[in-house]
MARMI-430435 format. One record per residue (C-alpha): residue in one letter; residue number from 1; x, y, z. Coordinates in pm, 1 decimal, always signed. Each point is the difference from the previous one (the first is absolute). Layout:
@rest:A&nr:NUM&xx:X&yy:Y&zz:Z
...
//
This chain:
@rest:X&nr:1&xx:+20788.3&yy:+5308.8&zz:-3758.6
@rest:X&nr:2&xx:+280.9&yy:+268.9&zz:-138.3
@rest:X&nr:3&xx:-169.3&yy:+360.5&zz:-20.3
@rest:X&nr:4&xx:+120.7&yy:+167.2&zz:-319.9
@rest:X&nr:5&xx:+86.1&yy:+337.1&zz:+62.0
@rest:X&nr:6&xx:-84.5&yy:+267.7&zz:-303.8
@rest:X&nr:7&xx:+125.1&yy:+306.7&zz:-57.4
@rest:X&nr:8&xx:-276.4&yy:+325.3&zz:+21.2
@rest:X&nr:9&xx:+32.4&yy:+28.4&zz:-342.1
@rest:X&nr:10&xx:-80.9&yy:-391.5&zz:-82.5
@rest:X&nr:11&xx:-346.8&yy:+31.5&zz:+225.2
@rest:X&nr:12&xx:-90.7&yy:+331.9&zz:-154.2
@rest:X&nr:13&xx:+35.3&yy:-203.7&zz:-348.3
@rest:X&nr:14&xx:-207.6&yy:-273.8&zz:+158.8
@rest:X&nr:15&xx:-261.4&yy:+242.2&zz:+98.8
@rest:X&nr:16&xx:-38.3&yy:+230.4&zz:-248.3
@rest:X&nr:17&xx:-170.2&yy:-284.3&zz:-236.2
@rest:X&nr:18&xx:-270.0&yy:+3.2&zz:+280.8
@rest:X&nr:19&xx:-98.8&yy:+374.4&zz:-48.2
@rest:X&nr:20&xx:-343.0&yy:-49.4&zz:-132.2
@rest:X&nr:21&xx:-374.0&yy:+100.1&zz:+116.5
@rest:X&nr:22&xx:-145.8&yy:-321.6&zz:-78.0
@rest:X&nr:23&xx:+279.5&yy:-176.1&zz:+226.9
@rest:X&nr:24&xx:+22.9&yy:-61.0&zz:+343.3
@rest:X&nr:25&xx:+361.5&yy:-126.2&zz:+207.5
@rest:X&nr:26&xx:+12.8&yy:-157.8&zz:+392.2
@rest:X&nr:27&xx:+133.5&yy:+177.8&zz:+224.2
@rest:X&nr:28&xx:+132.6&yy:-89.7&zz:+347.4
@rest:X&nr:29&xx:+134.7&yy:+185.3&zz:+301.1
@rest:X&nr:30&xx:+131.1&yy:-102.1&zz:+302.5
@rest:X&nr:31&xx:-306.5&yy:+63.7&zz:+178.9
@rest:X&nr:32&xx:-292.0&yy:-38.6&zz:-301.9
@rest:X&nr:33&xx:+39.9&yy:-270.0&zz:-227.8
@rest:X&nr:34&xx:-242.6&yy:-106.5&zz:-308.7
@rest:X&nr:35&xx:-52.6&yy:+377.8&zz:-123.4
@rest:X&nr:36&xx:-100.2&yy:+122.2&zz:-361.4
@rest:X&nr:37&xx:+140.3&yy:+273.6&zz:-129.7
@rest:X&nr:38&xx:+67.8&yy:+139.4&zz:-344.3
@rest:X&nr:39&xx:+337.0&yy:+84.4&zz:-164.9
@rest:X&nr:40&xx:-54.4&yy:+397.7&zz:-79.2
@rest:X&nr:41&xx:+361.3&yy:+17.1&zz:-58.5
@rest:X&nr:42&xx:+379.3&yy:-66.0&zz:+23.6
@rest:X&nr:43&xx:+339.3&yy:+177.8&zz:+24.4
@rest:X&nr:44&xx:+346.6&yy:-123.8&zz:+22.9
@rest:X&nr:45&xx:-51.0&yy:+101.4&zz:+357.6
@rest:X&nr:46&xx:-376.9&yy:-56.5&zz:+114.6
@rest:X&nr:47&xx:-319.8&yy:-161.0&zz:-79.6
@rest:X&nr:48&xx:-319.2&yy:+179.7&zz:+1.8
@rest:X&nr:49&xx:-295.9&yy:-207.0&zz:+129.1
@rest:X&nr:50&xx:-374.5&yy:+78.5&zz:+7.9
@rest:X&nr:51&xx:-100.5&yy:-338.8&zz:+319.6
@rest:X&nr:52&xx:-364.5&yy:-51.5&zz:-4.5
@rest:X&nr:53&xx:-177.4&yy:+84.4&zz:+342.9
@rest:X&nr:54&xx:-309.6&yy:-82.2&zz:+183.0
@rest:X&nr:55&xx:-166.2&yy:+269.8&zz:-141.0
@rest:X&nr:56&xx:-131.1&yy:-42.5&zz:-311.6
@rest:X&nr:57&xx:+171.3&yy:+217.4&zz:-291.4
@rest:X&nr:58&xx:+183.2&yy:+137.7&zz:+230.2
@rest:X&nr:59&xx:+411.6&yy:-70.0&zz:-18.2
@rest:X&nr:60&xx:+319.4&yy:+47.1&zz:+213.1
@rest:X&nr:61&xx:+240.9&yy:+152.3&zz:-249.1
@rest:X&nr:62&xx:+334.4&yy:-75.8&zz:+82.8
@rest:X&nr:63&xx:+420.7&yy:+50.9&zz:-71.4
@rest:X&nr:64&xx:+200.2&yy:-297.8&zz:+89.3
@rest:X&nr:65&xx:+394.9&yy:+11.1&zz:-26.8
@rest:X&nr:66&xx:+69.5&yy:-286.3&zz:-226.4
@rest:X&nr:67&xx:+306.6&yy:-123.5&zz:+277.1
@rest:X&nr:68&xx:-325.2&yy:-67.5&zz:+204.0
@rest:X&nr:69&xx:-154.0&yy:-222.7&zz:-231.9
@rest:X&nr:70&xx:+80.2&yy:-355.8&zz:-112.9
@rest:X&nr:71&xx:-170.7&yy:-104.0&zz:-318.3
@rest:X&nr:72&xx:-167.0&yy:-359.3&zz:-37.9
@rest:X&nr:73&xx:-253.7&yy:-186.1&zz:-124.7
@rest:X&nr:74&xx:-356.3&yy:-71.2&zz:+164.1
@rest:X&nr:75&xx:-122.5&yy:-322.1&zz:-151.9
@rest:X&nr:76&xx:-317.5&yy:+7.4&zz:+230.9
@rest:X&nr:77&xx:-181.1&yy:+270.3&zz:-284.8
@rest:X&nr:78&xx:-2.5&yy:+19.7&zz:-367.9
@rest:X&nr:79&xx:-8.4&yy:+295.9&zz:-219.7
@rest:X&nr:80&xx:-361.2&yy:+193.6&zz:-111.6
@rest:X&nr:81&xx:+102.9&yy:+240.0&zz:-275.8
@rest:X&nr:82&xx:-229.8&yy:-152.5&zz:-274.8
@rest:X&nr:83&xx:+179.7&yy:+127.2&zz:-321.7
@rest:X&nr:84&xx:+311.8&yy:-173.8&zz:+134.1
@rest:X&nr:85&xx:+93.0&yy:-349.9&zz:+7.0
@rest:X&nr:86&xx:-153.1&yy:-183.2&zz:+316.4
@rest:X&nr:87&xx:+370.9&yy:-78.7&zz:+254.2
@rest:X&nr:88&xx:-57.8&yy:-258.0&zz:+314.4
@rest:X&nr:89&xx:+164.0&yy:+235.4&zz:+228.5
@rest:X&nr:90&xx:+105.2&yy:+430.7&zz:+72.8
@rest:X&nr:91&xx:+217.6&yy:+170.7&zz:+138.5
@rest:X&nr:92&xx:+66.9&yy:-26.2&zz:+399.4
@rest:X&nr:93&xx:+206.9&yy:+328.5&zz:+137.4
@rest:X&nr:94&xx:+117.5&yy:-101.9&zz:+330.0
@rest:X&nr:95&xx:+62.7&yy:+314.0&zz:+204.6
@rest:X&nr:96&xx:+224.7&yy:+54.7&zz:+299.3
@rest:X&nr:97&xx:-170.2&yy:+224.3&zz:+256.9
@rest:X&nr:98&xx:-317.3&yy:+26.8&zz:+153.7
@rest:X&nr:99&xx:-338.1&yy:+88.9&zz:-215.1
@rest:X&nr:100&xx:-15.3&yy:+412.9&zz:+39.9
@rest:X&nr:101&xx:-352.0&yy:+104.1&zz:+146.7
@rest:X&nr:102&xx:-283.1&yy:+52.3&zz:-217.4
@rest:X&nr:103&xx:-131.2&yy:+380.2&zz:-6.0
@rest:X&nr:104&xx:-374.1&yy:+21.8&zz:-44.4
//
């Protein structure tokens, strides 16, 4: 399969429709794979994530250089924002790198 390499400004376009409370993207690491997270925002440069933990309402808030991240889709989940129109799959940011630890 031929990988299709975008430019930082293409993902942060891709992303930036995913900055919403109600929504929820996959993330994967090289080491953690299957991870929620939120979209809290986006530059031209980074993307600012809020991954859900093992600790309830508690969140790892994280900065991610947008050359670390490839943008696809994650047809395994579908999207929960109820005032927006139901979509069979979200957003799956694939990140280079391990998972940084989680401070409790």
């Amino acid at each position: 399969m031929e990988e299709i390499q975008m430019s930082n400004l293409e993902k942060a376009e891709v992303i930036r429709k995913w900055i919403n409370p109600e929504e929820r993207v996959s993330v994967q690491f090289d080491d953690a794979r299957d991870l929620n997270a939120e979209v809290t925002g986006c530059t031209d440069q980074l993307v600012a994530l809020a991954l859900d933990t093992d600790v309830p309402h508690m969140r790892q808030q994280l900065s991610i250089p947008l050359s670390k991240v490839e943008v696809a889709a994650d047809p395994s989940h579908y999207t929960r924002d109820p005032d927006q129109p139901l979509q069979q799959e979200r957003l799956l940011l694939l990140v280079k790198g391990s998972r940084p630890a989680v401070v409790y």
